[in-house]
N, C-alpha and C positions, 0 to 999 in steps of 0.2 A: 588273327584279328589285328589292323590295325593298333596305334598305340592309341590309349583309350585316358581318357583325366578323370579322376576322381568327379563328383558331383552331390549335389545337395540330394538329387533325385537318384544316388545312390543307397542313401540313407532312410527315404522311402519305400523304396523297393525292399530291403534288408528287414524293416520295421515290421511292413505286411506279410512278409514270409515267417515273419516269428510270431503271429500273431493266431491263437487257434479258440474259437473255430474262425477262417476266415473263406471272406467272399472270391470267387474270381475277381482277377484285377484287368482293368481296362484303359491302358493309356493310351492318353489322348492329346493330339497335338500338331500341327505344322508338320508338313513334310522334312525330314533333314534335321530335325529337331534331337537326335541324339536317340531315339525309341528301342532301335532293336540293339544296339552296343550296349545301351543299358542292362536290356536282359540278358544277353550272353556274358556279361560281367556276375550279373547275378546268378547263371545257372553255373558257374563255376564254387556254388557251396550245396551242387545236389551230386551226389550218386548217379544220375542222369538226367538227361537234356532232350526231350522229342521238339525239335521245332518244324511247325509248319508253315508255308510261307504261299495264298491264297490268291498273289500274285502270278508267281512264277509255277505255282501247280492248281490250277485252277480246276482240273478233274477231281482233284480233294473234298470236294465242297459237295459232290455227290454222294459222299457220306454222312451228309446233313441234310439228306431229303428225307420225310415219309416221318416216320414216327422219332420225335428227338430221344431215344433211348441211350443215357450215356454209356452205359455198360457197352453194348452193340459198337458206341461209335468209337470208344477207348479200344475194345479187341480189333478194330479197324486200323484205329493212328498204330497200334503196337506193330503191326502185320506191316503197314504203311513205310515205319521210319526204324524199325529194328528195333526199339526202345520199349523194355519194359516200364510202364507205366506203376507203378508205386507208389501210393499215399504216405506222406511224408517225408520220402524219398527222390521223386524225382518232377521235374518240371514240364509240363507242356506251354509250350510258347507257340499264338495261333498268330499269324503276323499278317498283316495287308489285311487284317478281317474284313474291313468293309467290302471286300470284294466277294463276298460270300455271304447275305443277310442272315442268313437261316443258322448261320454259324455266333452270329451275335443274337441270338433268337438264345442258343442250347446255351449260352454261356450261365445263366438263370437254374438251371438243368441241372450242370455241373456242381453248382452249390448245393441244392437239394439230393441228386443223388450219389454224388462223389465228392462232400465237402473235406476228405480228407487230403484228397489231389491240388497238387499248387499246379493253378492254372492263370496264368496272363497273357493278355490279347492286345493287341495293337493297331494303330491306323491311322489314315488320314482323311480326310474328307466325313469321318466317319456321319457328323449329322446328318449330310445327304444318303446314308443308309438305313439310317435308323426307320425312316418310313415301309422299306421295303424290308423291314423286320421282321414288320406286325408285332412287334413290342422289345420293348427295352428292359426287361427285368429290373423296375426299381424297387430298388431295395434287397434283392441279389446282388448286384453286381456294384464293386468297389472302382470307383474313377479317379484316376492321376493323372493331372494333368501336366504334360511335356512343353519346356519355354526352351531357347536358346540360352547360351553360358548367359548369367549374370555377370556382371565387373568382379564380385569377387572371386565366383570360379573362374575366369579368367585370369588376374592376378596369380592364384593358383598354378593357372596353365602352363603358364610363362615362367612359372620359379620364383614369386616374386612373394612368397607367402609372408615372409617377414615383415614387410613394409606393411600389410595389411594389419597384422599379429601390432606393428610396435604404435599404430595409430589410435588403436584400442586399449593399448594397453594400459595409459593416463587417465587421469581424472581433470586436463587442465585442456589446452591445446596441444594439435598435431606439432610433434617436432619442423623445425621450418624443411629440413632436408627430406623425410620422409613425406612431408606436407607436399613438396615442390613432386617427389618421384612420385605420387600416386596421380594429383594432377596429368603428368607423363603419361604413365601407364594409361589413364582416360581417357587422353587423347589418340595414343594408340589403340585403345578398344573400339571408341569411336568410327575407327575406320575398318576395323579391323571383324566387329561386332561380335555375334554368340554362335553361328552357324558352326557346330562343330568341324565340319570341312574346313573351311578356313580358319579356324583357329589352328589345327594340326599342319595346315598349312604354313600357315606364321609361325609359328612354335618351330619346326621343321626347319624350314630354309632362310627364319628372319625377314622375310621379304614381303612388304605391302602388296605387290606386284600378284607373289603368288595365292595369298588370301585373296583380292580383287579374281584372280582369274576365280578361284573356286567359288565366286559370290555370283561371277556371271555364268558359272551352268547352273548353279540352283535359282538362282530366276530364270531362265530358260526355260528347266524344269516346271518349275511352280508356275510358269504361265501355260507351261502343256497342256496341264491338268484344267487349264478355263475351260477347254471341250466337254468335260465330264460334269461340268456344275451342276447345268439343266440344260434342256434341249429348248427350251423357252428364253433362254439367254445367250444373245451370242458371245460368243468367247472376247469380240472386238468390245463390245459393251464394257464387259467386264475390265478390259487393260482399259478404256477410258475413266470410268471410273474409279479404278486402282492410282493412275496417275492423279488423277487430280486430289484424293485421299491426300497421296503423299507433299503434294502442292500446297496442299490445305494445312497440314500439321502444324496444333500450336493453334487454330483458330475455327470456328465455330464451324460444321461441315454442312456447306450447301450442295446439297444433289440435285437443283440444275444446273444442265449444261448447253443453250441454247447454240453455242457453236458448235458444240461439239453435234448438236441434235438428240439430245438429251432432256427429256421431261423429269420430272420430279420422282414421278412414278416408277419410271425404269432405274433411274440412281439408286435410286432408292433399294429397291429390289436387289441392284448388282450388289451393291455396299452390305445390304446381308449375309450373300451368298460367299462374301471376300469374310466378314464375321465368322459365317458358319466353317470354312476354312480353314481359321484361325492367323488370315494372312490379315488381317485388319482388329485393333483392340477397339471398342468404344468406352469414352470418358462420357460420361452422363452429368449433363447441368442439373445442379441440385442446390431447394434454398436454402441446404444448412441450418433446418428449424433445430435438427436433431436427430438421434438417431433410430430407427438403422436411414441410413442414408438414404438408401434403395427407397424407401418409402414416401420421398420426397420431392421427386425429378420432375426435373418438366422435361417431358416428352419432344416438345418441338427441336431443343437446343441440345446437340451432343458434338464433339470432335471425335474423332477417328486416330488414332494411330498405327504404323507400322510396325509389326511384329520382331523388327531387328535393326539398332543401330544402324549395322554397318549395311545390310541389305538397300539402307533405307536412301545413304549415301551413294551408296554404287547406281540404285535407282534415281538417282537425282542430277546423276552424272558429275561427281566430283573428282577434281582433277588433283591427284596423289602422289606428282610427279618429283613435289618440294617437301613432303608432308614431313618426311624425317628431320627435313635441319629446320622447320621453323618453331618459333617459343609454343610453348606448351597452351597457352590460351588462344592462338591464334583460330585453331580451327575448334575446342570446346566453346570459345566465345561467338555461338550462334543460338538465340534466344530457341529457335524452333526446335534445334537438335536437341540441348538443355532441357526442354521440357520432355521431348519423347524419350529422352534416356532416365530422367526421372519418373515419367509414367510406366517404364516398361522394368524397372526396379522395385516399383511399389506393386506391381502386379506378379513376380516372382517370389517376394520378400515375403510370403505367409504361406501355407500351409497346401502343399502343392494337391491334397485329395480334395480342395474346394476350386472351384474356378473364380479368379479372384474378379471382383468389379471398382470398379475406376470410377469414379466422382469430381465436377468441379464444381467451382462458383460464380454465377451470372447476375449482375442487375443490371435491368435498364432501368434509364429516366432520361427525362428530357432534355436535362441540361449535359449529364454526361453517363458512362456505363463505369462497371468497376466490374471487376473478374479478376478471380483467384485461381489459379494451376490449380491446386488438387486439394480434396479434403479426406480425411482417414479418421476413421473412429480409434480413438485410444483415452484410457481410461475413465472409459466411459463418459466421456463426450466427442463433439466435434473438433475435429484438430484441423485446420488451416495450413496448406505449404505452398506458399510462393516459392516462385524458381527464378533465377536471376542466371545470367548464361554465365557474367564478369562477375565483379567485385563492388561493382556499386550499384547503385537501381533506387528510384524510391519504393516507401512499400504504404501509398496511399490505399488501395483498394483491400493491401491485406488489414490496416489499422480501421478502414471501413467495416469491414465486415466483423473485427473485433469488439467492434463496440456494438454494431449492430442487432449482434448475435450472445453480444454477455459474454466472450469468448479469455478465458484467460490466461492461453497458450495457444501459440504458432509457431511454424517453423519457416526459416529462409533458408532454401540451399542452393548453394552459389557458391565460387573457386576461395571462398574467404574461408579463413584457420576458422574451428570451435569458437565462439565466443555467442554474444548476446548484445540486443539491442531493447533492454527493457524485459518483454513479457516473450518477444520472440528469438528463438534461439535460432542461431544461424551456425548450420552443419553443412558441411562442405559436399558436393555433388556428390562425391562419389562414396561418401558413407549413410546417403541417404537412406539404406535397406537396413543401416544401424539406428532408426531413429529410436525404436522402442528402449532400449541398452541405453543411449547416448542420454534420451531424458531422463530415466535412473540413476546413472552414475556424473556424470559429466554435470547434468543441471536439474539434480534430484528436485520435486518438490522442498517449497518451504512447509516448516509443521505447520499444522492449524492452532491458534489460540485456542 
């Protein structure tokens, strides 16, 4: 095995295996996303390891014809892969599942008749399978969902876990030296993003150059896979509107594209299929009456983001040629980037067995519009975060919406130390996945009279 870095989604994995009675596990997520390293890390606390992989042995999957009898199909994997099969003992790992429906079909099966077997399944594209299922066992079957590194498992990556450890560790502001190196470090993420390939890449040889080359085969890859979407979509479709997604970031997503020759309809469509994916996240406009959020949205107005930092750069065509000597804000100070790294932090940052959703805030009026980056429920209200790329910005539309809304906390995050402007606290980009902790300790409530 490759060298492999700790993760959050290690810690997942380790929780559901201790966990009895439990369900088959199902992770889900992006190609490249770290899936299968994950569980060969994990099946190093079994006794044994059956993996099967529905890709590269696709004759496999004719053991999941005809009657889904688990017993039958375990004397099969046993016969299969040399691996005695053991409740409690040992692990089957079904990998590329999607390539096999009938196999995400028995996974339901499994719980019911072998719920003492740790079973986890993995894939890509999976929701374009789940049709040709004929069903999804909910309520069997336990889902974790796979993201690329976050900033902080990247810090991590890199060896740099102290600087992380000493920003948290006050009640007041970041030290200014730790303050200035994590900034650093973000900019290098930035380019550098979560795609575990190029992070070992970078980590490895120090080199932006050689992260970039690993970033340009897994989009190559990941555009392979447009063939497989639907046979109703062509693959060119798809890379149209992928590009303009990424064009689009940071502002309301129009799916026409009359040059391109693009109707609403087809946009529309592809920017699903790039969702269902998991190569595209949607922020959903919501009026922030209250919560749950979800329950609020207006349907017409949502943005789009990219599933990775740096994928998102490489896709954008940024030239990396200076990136190591220049000041540390030069390239975090781009409003667009700034907000998809803060969206793609808030959508890591909670509980990876839910797939997280993403919220902002829109008004029009006549005289002028006001929109807020993102809103997040916590302590049981609406919480407002403006995102600021630099160190200064007004925050007209955020103190809008505060007052609007009776709101009596927000957050700005932006390259500025810990501090506060009144009722909104402003935490720095890159401990944005800290805000829950930050508001407790750092800017605990006042008591109530």
């Amino acid at each position: 095995m490759c060298a492999y870095f700790r993760r959050k989604l290690d810690d997942s994995l380790r929780a559901w295996a201790e966990t009895s009675p439990r369900k088959p596990l199902l992770l889900r997520g992006a190609r490249q996303t770290g899936k299968t390293s994950a569980v060969r890390v994990l099946a190093q606390r079994f006794q044994a390891f059956a993996e099967i992989n529905f890709e590269r042995t696709p004759e496999v999957g004719r053991l999941f014809e005809g009657d889904l009898d688990i017993v039958s199909i375990c004397q099969a994997l046993e016969l299969r892969t040399g691996v005695r099969l053991e409740d409690g003992k040992s692990l089957l790992f079904l990998d590329e599942i999607q390539e096999c429906p009938r196999a995400i079909t028995a996974l339901r099966y499994f719980y019911e008749q072998r719920p003492g077997l740790h079973v986890v399944a993995a894939g890509s594209l999976l929701e374009f399978a789940f049709g040709a299922a004929g069903g999804f066992g909910v309520g069997r079957i336990r889902n974790l969902f796979v993201y690329p590194f976050s900033f902080h498992e990247f810090v991590e990556a890199v060896g740099q876990e102290r600087f992380w450890d000493a920003a948290l560790v006050g009640l007041g502001p970041v030290d200014p030296f730790v303050h200035e190196t994590l900034l650093r470090l973000l900019r290098d993420y930035c380019v550098v993003g979560g795609m575990p390939a190029a992070v070992l890449a970078y980590v490895e040889s120090g080199s932006f150059i050689e992260a970039r080359r690993e970033q340009t085969d897994i989009l190559v890859s990941l555009k392979a896979d447009f063939d497989k979407y639907r046979a109703r979509v062509p693959a060119e479709r798809i890379r149209r509107v992928l590009a303009s997604a990424i064009e689009q970031t940071g502002r309301k997503f129009v799916y026409a594209d009359p040059e391109a020759g693009l109707g609403s309809r087809q946009a529309k469509e592809s920017a699903q299929l790039l969702e269902q994916a998991k190569l595209l996240v949607r922020v959903s406009a919501c009026h922030a009456n209250g919560l749950p959020l979800g329950g609020d949205i207006d349907p017409k107005r949502s943005k789009l983001l990219f599933f990775d930092v740096g994928l998102y750069l490489c896709e954008s065509g940024l030239d990396i040629s200076d990136w190591g000597t220049s000041a540390p804000d030069v390239f975090v100070n781009r409003g667009a980037l700034a907000e998809l790294f803060v969206g793609l932090e808030l959508q890591k940052m909670g509980s990876p067995f839910e797939e997280a959703a993403l919220y902002y805030w829109h008004r029009e009026a006549r005289a002028s519009s006001a929109e807020v980056d993102y809103l997040m429920p916590h302590d049981g209200r609406v919480l407002p975060i403006e995102v600021k790329s630099g160190k200064t910005g007004a925050m007209r539309s955020l103190r809008l919406l505060m007052e609007e809304k009776n709101l009596a906390l927000a957050i700005r995050a932006s390259q500025e130390n810990l501090s506060a402007y009144g009722a909104v606290r402003v935490i720095p980009l890159y401990l944005i996945s800290e805000f829950p902790r930050l508001l407790a300790t750092v800017f605990p409530p006042e008591p109530k009279p």
